[in-house]
C-alpha positions, 0 to 999 in steps of 0.5 A: 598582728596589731599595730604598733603605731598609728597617727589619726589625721595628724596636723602640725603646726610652725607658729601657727601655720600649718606644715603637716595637714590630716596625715595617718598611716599605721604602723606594724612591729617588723614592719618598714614604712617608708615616707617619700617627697621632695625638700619640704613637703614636711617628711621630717617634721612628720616623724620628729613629732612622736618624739617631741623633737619638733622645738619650742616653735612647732606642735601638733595641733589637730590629730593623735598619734598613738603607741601602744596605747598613749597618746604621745602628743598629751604625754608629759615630757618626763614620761616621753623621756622615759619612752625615747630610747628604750622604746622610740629611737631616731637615727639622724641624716647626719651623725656626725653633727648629733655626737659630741666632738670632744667625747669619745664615742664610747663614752657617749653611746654609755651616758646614753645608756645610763640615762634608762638603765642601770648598766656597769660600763663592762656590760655596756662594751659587751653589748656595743662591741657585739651590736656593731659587729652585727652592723658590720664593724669588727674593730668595735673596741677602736671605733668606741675609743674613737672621737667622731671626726676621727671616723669616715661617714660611713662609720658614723652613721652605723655608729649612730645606728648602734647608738639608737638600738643599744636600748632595742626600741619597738620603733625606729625613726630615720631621719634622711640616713643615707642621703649624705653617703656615696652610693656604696656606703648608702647600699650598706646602711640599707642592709644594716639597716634590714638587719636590725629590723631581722635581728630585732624585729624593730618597726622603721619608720623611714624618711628619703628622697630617694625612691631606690632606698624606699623599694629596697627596703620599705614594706609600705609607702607614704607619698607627700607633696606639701605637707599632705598624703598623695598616696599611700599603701604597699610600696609594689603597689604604689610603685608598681603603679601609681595613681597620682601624677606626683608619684609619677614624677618623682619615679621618673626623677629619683635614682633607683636602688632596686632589691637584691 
């Protein structure tokens, strides 16, 4: 199967100081990668990157990053635009903070929509209220009418999960998802999040302290430590047995979540 995404020796840069330094990885359709390191080490800036989510202080200075063909650090930002959403989407650590206080969460999950295709607002209820059943959230028509301080946690982060495959990227990018949530609601994201990869065969590139998450759900791994690779390969091997220190260290410091 060929790949989907890959970054070639990628280094990314804060106003000139090097942050990210000579990473690549490679990504599959279905396929899960998940990216591991202490506070940091540049696991956020990494996957901020393809989307052009890295602000007016940082860039790619050395490297590509490709999907399905292009080049997304040479592409005009009109034309990643066009890519962010239906193609690429993020989930970010904290929802809660990424929606709009004063705008009820259907209205914003629909102007998201409306800015890639062209949808009737009953078509749009229709696909969300059947998306966030599947993501476990029965009483959809209330959550969509709902502001989002009127929602726990654990809602919103599903919510912010609906919001980010309502278009069906190829490519989800996850930004930290569960490190804000209880333990039990950290469980159900993880399954929420497996079943989207089932249900839609969506790539994840996943970002996490926590080791647990990555075995759980991770089909690869990337281990960081100061912005570089320490390690990086099928996630029972480089869990099952580590070759670096470093990895050591964060297995024996990290809570585990193992899979059912």
């Amino acid at each position: 199967m060929e790949e989907i995404l890959r970054y070639d020796h990628v280094d990314i840069s804060y106003n000139g100081a090097l942050a990210v330094k000579d990473v690549s990885f490679t990504l599959k359709p279905g396929e899960i990668l998940g990216i591991v390191g202490e506070s940091g080490c540049g696991k956020s800036t990494l996957i901020k990157a393809p989307m052009g989510l890295l602000g007016s202080t940082a860039m790619v200075t050395r490297g590509d990053i490709w999907y399905k063909g292009k080049n997304l650090p040479d592409l005009p930002a009109k034309e990643l635009r066009r890519l962010n959403g239906p193609e690429l989407g993020m989930i970010f650590q904290n929802t809660g903070s990424a929606f709009c206080p004063v705008r009820t969460m259907g209205a914003q999950l629909y102007e998201a929509m409306r800015e890639h295709e062209k949808i009737s607002r009953s078509e749009f209820y229709h696909r969300a209220l059947e998306l966030l059943g599947k993501l476990g959230l029965e009483d959809g028509r209330r959550v969509l009418g709902s502001f989002p301080f009127e929602l726990s946690g654990g809602m919103q982060q599903r919510v912010g999960i609906a919001a980010a495959m309502l278009l069906q990227p190829s490519v989800l990018f996850a930004d930290e998802p569960t490190s804000a949530l209880d333990v039990s609601v950290q469980k159900q994201v993880v399954e929420e999040m497996l079943l989207v990869r089932k249900t839609f065969g969506t790539a994840i590139v996943l970002v996490t302290h926590n080791i647990g998450v990555i075995e759980a759900m991770a089909d690869k791994v990337l281990v960081m430590k100061n912005g570089e690779t320490v390690e990086y390969g099928q996630t029972r091997q480089v869990l099952g047995n580590p070759q670096e220190a470093y990895t050591r260290q964060l297995l024996s410091a990290v809570p585990r979540l193992r899979r059912a």
